[in-house]
Backbone as a ProteinNet text record, in pm:
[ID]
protein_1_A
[PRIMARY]
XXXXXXXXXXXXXXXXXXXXXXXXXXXXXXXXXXXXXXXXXXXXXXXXXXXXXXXXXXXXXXXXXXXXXXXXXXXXXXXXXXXXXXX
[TERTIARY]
84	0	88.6	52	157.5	71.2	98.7	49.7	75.1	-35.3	-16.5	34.6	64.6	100.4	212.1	290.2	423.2	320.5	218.3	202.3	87.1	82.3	-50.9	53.1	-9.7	63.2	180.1	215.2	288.7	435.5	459.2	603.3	599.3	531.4	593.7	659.3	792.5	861.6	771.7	821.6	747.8	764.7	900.7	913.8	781.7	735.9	629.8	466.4	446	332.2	323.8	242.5	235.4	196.3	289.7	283.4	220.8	176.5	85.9	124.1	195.8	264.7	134.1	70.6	-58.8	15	124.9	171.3	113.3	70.7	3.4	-100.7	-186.9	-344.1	-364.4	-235.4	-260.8	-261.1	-338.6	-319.9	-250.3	-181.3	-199.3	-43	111.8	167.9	216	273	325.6	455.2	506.4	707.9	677.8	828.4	844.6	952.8	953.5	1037.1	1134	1225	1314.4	1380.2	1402.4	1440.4	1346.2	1221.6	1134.5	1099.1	1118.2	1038.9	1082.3	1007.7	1071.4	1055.2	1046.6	1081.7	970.6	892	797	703.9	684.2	633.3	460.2	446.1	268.5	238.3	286.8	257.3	258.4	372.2	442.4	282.9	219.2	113.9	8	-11.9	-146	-218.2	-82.3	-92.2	-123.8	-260.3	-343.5	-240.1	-216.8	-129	-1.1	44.1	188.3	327.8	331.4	437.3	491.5	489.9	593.3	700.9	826.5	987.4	1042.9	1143.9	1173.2	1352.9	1348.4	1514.8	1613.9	1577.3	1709.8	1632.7	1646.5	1629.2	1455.3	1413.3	1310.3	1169.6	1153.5	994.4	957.8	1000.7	913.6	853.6	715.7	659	713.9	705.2	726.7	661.5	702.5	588.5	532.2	618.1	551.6	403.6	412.7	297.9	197.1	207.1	138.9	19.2	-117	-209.9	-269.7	-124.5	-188.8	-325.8	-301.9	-466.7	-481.5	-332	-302.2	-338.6	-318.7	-375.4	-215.1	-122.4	-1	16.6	37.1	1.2	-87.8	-201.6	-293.4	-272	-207.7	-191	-29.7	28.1	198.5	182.6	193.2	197.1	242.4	388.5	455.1	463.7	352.9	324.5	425.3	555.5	630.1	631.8	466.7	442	302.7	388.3	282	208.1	136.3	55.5	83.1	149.8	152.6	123.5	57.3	-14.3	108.9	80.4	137.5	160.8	236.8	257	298.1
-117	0	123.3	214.8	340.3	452.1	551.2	605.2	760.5	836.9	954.9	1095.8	1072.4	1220.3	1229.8	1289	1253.5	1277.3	1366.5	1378.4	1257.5	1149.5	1049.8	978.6	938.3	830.5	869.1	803.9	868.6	816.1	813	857.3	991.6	1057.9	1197.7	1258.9	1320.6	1400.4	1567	1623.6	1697.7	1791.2	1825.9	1908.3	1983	1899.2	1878.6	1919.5	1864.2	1885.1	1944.8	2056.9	2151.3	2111.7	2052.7	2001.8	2065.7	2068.2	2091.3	2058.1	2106	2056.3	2081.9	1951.4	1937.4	1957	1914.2	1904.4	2035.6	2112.7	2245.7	2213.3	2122.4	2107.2	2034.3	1997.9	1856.3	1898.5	1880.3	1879.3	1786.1	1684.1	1598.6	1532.2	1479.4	1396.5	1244.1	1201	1059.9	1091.9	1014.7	1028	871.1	832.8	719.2	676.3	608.4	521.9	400.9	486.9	391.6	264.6	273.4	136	10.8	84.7	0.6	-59.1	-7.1	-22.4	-190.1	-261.2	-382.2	-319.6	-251	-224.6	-315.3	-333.1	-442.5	-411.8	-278.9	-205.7	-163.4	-258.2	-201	-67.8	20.1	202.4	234.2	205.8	238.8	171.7	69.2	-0.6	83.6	115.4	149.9	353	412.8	568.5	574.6	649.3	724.5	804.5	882	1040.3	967	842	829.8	852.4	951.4	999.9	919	797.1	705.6	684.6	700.5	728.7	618.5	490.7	393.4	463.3	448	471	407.9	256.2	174.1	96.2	125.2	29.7	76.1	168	167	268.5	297.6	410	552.3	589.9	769.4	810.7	954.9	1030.2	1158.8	1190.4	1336.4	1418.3	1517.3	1574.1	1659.8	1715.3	1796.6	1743.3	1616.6	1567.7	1537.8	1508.9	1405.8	1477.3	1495.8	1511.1	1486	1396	1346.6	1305.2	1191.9	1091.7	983.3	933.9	865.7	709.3	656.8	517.9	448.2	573	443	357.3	508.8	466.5	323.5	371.6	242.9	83.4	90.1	-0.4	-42.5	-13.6	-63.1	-152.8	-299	-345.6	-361.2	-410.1	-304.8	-186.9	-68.9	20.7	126.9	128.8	193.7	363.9	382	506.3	562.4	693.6	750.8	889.6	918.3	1029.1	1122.2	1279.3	1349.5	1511.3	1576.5	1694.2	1802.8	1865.2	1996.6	2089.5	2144.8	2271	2401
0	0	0	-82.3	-77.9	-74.6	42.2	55.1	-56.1	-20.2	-128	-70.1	48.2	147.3	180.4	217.5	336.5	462.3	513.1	646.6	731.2	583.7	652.1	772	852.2	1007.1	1112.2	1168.4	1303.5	1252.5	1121.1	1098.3	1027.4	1005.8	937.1	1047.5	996.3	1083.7	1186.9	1295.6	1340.2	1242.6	1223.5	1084.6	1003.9	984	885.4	944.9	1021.1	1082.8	1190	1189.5	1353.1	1463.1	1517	1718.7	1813.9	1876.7	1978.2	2074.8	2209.7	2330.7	2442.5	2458.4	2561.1	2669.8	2723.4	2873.1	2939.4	2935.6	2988.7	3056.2	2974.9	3008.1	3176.7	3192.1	3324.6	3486.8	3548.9	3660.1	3708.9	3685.9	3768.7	3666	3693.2	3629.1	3668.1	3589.4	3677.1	3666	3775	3849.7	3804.1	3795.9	3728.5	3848.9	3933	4029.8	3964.1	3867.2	3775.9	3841.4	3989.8	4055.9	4043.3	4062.9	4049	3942.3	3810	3735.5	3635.8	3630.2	3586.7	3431.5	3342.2	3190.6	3158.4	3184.4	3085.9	2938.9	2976.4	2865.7	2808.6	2955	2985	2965.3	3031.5	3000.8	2901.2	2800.6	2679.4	2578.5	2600.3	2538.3	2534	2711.8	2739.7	2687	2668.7	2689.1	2572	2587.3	2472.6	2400.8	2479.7	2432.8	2359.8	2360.4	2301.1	2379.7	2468.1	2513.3	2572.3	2629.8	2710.3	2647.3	2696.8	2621.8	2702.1	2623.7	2674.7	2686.9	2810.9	2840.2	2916.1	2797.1	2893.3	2963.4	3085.3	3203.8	3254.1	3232.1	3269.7	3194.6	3161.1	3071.6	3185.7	3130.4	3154.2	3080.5	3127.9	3031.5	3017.1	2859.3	2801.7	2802.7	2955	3025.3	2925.1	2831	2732.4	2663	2636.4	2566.6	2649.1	2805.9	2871.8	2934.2	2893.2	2954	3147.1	3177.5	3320.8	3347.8	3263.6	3257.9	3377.2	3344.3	3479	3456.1	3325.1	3239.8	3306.2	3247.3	3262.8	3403.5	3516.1	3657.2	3691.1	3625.5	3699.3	3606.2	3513	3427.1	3493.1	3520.7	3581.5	3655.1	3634.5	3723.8	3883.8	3889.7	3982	4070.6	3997.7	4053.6	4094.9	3946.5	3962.1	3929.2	3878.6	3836.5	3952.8	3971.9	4093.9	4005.6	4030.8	3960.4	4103.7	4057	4128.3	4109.8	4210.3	4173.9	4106	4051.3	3933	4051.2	4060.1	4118.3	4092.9
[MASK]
+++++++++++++++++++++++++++++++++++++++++++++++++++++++++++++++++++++++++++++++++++++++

């Protein structure tokens, strides 16, 4: 299948298409307890928004993108992600 755009799907570069940095909208983010975190990749699955960034040994969110929905949190098994108030 070939597509007819460069900007159809979530490989066009940002370059290209005008970004929108939601991280503003959130009350609320998740801290990522990297000791804890067994890397399994549940969050990275579960986040609407996309933003879960795999680094190595364990997954954080890109607070810039991250709405603070709080999916990854409750989806971690482990419970290595805490949702914490904005200040």
């Amino acid at each position: 299948m070939k597509f007819t755009s460069p900007y159809e799907g979530p490989w066009a570069s940002p370059e290209k298409l005008a970004v929108v940095k939601t991280g503003d909208w959130r009350y609320q983010r998740p801290a990522t307890k990297a000791a804890k975190c067994c890397h399994c990749g549940t969050c990275y699955l579960f986040c609407p928004a996309g933003c879960i960034q795999d680094k190595g040994t364990y997954f954080t969110a890109d607070l810039d993108y991250c709405k603070g929905c709080g999916i990854c949190a409750r989806a971690c098994p482990v419970k290595a992600i805490g949702m914490v108030r904005e200040v």
